[in-house]
C-alpha positions in Angstrom: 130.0 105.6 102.7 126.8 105.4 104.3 123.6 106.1 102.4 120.2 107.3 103.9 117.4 107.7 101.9 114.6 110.3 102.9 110.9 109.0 102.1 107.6 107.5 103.3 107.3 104.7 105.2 105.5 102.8 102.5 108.7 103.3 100.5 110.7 101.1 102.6 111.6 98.6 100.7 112.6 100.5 97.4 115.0 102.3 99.2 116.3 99.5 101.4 116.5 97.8 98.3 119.2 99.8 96.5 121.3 99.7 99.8 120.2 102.9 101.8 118.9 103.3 104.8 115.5 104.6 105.4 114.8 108.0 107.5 111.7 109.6 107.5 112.2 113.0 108.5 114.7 115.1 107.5 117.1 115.7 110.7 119.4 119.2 110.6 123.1 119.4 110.3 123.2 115.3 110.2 125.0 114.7 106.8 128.4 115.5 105.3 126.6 115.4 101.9 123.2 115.9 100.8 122.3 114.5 97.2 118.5 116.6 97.1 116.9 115.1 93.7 113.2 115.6 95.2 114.0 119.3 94.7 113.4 119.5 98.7 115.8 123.1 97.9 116.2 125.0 101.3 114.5 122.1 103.8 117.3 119.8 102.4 120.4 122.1 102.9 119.2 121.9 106.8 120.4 118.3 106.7 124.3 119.0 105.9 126.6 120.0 108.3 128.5 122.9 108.3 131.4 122.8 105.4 129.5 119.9 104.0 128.2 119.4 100.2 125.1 120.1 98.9 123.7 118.7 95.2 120.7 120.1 94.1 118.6 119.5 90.7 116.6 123.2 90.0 119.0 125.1 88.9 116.5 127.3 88.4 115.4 127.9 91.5 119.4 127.5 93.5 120.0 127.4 97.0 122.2 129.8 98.7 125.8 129.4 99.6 125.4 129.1 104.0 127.3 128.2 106.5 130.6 126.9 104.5 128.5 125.0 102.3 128.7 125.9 98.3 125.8 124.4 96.2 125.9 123.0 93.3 123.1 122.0 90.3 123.0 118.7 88.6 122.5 120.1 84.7 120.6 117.7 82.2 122.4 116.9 79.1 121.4 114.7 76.2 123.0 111.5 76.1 121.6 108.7 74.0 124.1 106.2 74.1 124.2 106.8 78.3 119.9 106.3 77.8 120.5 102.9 76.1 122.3 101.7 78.4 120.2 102.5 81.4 116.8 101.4 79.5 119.0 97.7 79.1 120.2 97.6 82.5 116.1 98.4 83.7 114.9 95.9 81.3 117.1 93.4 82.6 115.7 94.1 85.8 119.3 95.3 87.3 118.4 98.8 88.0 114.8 99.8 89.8 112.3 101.8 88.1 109.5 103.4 89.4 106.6 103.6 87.0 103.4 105.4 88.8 101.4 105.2 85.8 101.8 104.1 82.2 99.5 106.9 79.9 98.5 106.9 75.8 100.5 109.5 73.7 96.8 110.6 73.0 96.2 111.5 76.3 99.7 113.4 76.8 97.9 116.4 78.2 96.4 114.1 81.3 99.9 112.8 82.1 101.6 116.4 81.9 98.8 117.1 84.6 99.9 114.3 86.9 103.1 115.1 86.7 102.2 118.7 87.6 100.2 118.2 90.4 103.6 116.0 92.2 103.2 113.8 94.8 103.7 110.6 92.6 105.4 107.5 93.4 107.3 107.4 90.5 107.2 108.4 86.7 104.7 108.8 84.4 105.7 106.8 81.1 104.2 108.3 78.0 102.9 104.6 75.6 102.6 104.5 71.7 
């Protein structure tokens, strides 16, 4: 497998670091699979070839079926045994995590905002 991570040049070296390599632009029919978890939707499908896979993660808002290719939605289920183990594994420092800005509790409705208006480079954690 070769992985390719779509993002900003300033994002270089997170991507490189988890083993993809970097492109910039998205470039059509160049994939056999297309992972699309920056809900990129219809501009993302563009990058699979025909007959390839597309994964998406708005289910609410799917992509249609084209050119051989079926989507499919990643679905969101509550797993707290699966959430320890990843909060461990980030503590330890073995798996990156992007925090853009850490925000009170009291001010939840500030980081509901930010999260709204998109465009962060990575998550907003809520502090208590």
């Amino acid at each position: 497998w070769r992985v390719t991570g779509l993002a900003r040049t300033t994002d270089r070296e997170f991507v490189t670091t988890t083993g993809a390599d970097l492109v910039t632009e998205i470039e059509p029919r160049a994939y056999d699979a297309v992972a699309d978890t920056a809900g990129l939707q219809a501009t993302a499908i563009d990058a699979v070839v025909d007959g390839g896979a597309f994964v998406g993660v708005l289910p609410i808002a799917p992509v249609a079926a084209q050119r051989g290719i079926e989507p499919t939605d990643v679905f969101v289920q509550a797993d707290g045994v699966r959430l320890a183990e990843l909060l461990r594994r980030g503590h330890a420092g073995d798996l990156a995590v992007r925090v853009a800005e850490e925000v009170p509790f009291s001010e939840f409705a500030r980081a509901y905002a930010l999260v709204g208006q998109g465009g962060l480079r990575g998550r907003v954690v809520l502090t208590f």
